[in-house]
N, C-alpha and C positions, 0 to 999 in steps of 0.2 A: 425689620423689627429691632428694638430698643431696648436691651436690658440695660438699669442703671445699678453704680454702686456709687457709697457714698462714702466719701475720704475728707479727711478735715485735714488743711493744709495752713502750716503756721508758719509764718517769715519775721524773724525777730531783728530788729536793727541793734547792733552792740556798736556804743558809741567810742568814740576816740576822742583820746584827750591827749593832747599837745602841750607841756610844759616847755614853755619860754624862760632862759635863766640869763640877764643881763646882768652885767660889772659895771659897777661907775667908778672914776677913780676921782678924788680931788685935786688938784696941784696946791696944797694950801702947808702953811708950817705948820710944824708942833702934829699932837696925833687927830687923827680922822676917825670921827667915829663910823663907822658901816652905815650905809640908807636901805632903806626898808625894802625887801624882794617883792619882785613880781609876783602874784599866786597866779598857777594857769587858770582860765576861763573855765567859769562851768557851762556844758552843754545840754540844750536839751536831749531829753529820751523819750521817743515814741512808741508807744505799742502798736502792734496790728491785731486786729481780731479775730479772734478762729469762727470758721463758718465753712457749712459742710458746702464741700465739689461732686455735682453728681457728673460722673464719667458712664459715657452710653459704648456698649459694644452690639453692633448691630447684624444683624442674618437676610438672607433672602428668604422669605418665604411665601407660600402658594396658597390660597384660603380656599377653602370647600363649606358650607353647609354642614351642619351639623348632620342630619339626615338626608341624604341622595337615594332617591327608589326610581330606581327603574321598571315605569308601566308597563306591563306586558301583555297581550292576551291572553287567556285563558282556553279560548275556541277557538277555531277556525271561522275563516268567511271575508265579508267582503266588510268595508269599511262605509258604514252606513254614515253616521254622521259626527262630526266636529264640534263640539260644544265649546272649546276653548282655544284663548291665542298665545302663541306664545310668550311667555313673558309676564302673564296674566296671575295673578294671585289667588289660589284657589283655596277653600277650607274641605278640611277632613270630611269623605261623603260627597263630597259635589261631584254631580256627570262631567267625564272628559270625552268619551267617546262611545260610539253605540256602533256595532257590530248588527248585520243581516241576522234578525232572528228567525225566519222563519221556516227553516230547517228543525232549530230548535224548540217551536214551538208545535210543527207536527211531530218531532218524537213525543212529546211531553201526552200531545193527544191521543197517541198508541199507546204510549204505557198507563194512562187514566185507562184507557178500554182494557188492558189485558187486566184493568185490577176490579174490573167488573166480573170480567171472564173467571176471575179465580175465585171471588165471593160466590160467585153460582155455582160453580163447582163445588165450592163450600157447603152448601146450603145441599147440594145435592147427595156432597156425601152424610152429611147430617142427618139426610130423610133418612136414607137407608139402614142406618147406624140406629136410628130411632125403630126402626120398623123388625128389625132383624132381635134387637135386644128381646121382647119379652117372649118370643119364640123360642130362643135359647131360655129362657128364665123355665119357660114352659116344656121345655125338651124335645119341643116339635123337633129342633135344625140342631145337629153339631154346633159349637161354638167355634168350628174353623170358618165357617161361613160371617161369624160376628168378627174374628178375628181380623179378617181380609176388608171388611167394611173399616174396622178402626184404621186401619192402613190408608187406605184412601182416604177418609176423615184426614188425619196426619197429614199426608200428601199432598190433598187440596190447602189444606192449614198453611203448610211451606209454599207454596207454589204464591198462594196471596199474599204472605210476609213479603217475597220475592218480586210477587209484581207491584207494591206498593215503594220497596227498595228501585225499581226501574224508577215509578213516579220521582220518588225524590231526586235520582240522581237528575233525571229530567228536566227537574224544576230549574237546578243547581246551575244548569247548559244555560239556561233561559238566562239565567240571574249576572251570568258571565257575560253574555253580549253589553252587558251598559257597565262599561268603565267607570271607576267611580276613584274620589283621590283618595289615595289608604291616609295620606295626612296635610296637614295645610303647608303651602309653601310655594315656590314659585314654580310655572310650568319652563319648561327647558327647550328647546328646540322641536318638530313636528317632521318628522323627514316622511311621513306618509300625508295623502290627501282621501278626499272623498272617494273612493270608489276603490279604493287601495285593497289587495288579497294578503289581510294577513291572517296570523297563525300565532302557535305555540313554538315552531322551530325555525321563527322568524328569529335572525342573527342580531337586529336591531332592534331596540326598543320603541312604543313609541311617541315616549316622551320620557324623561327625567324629572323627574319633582323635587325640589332641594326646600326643606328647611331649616329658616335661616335666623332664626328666634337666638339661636347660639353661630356663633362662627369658627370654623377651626383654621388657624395660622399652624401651616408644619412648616418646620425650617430644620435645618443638622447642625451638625459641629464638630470640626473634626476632630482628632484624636487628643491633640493638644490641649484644646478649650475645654475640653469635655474633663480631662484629669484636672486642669486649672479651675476648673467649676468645683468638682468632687472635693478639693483640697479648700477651696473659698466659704462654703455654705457649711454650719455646724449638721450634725445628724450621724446617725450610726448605718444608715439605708438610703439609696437613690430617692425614695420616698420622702422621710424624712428631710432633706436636704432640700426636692422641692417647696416643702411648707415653707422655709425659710428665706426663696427668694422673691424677690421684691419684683411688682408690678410691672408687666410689661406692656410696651407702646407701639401701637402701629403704625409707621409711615408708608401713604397711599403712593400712587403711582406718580401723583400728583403733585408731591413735596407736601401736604398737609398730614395732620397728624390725626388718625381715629380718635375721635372724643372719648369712647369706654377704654379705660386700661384692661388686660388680659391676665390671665393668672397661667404658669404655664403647669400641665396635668401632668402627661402623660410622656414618659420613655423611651426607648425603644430597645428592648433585652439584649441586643447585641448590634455591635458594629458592622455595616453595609460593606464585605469585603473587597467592590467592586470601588467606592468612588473614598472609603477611608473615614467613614462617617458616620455619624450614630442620629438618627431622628427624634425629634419632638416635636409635640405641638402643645399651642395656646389655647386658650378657649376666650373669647373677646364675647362680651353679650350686647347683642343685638336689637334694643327694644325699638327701635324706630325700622327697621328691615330693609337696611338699604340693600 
């Protein structure tokens, strides 16, 4: 990468002038009057023009995607099917992968039956509650016996909150099996295939999704440049400082140069005590996504 500064360098020719002084003499009688001197030559003077020298100081650096997510499963199981290849450009929402649901879809159908189970319990403690009240109003029955009804009433109450909380989580498992892309961007490598057993405490991901709408160049500097920077660009703040440098340029692996110029952002709070160096990165916009 290519920072440029701009120096205006000026070369002035100062001319030389050469006075020639010859003597004549006469051999003649009587006096001689003096003959008229040489004047020295005039020379021309040229000028040179000032015109600014852009001077590039250059870095390695390593480009990543503005955004890297690593897809993961969610569930357990077996690796139903492949929707996409790698390398393939996918938008936000689209299936990458579908996971064996049908594990997850008989839990889903147990916990819709326990939330039957617990409406009728409902209903059943309801009756009671219904039946038991004007008895008490009427003083036939203690109102311990109404008491113990409200309890169960409650009880069945919780238990169906409870089995509709199974429902959802249920659904949740379901919804997990189909991969879906959290954002648009390109798919990354696939190290699993059809029929593949993965998991949540699978060490591998399985794929990488980079978006590439923006691109980041990180490059260092080491201690030297870095106070040479500090001392070059006006501002009172690291921040500051960056507002005021001037665009920067990507050269590809290729000897060509990225057509978007980069702006660079972001710092890095302290020096890498291992290699002597302080990070940065560019931010280069990407609107063609190579």
């Amino acid at each position: 990468m290519k920072t440029r500064n701009h120096t205006s360098y000026m070369h002035m020719l100062l001319p030389a002038f050469i006075a020639l002084s010859i003597s004549l003499q006469s051999c003649v009688s009587g006096s001689a009057s003096p003959g008229p001197q040489n004047q020295p030559p005039a020379l021309p003077v040229m000028g040179v023009p000032v015109s600014p020298v852009t001077v590039y100081q250059e870095f390695s650096a390593s480009l990543e995607g503005k955004v890297n997510v690593e897809v993961r499963p969610q569930v357990d199981g077996y690796l139903e099917k492949i929707y996409v290849d790698e390398g393939a450009y996918v938008t936000a929402g689209q299936p990458l992968f579908k996971i064996n649901a049908q594990l997850y879809n008989e839990t889903l159908n147990n916990a819709r039956a326990n939330v039957l189970a617990a409406q009728a319990n409902v209903q059943k403690a309801q009756v009671d509650l219904d039946r038991l009240q004007p008895l008490v109003d009427n003083a036939v029955i203690s109102d311990v016996q109404l008491k113990t009804a409200k309890a169960n009433y409650n009880a069945a109450t919780a238990a169906l909150a409870q089995a509709r909380a199974m429902v959802g989580n249920a659904q949740i498992n379901v919804g997990y099996t189909l991969i879906k892309a959290p954002v648009s961007g390109y798919i990354g490598s696939i190290p699993f295939k059809t029929g593949s057993l993965v998991g949540r405490g699978e060490a591998q991901p399985l794929t990488v999704l980079s978006e590439v709408n923006t691109m980041y160049a990180y490059f260092s500097m080491s201690e030297p440049d870095f106070i040479a920077f500090k001392n070059k660009y006006p501002g009172e703040t690291i921040e500051q400082k960056l507002k005021n440098v001037p665009s920067v340029e990507l050269l590809l692996a290729d000897n060509t140069v990225y057509p978007q110029q980069g702006k660079i952002e972001l710092v890095q709070g302290q020096f890498d005590k291992t290699i002597g160096a302080i990070n940065f990165r560019a931010a280069f916009p990407n609107p063609k996504k190579y």
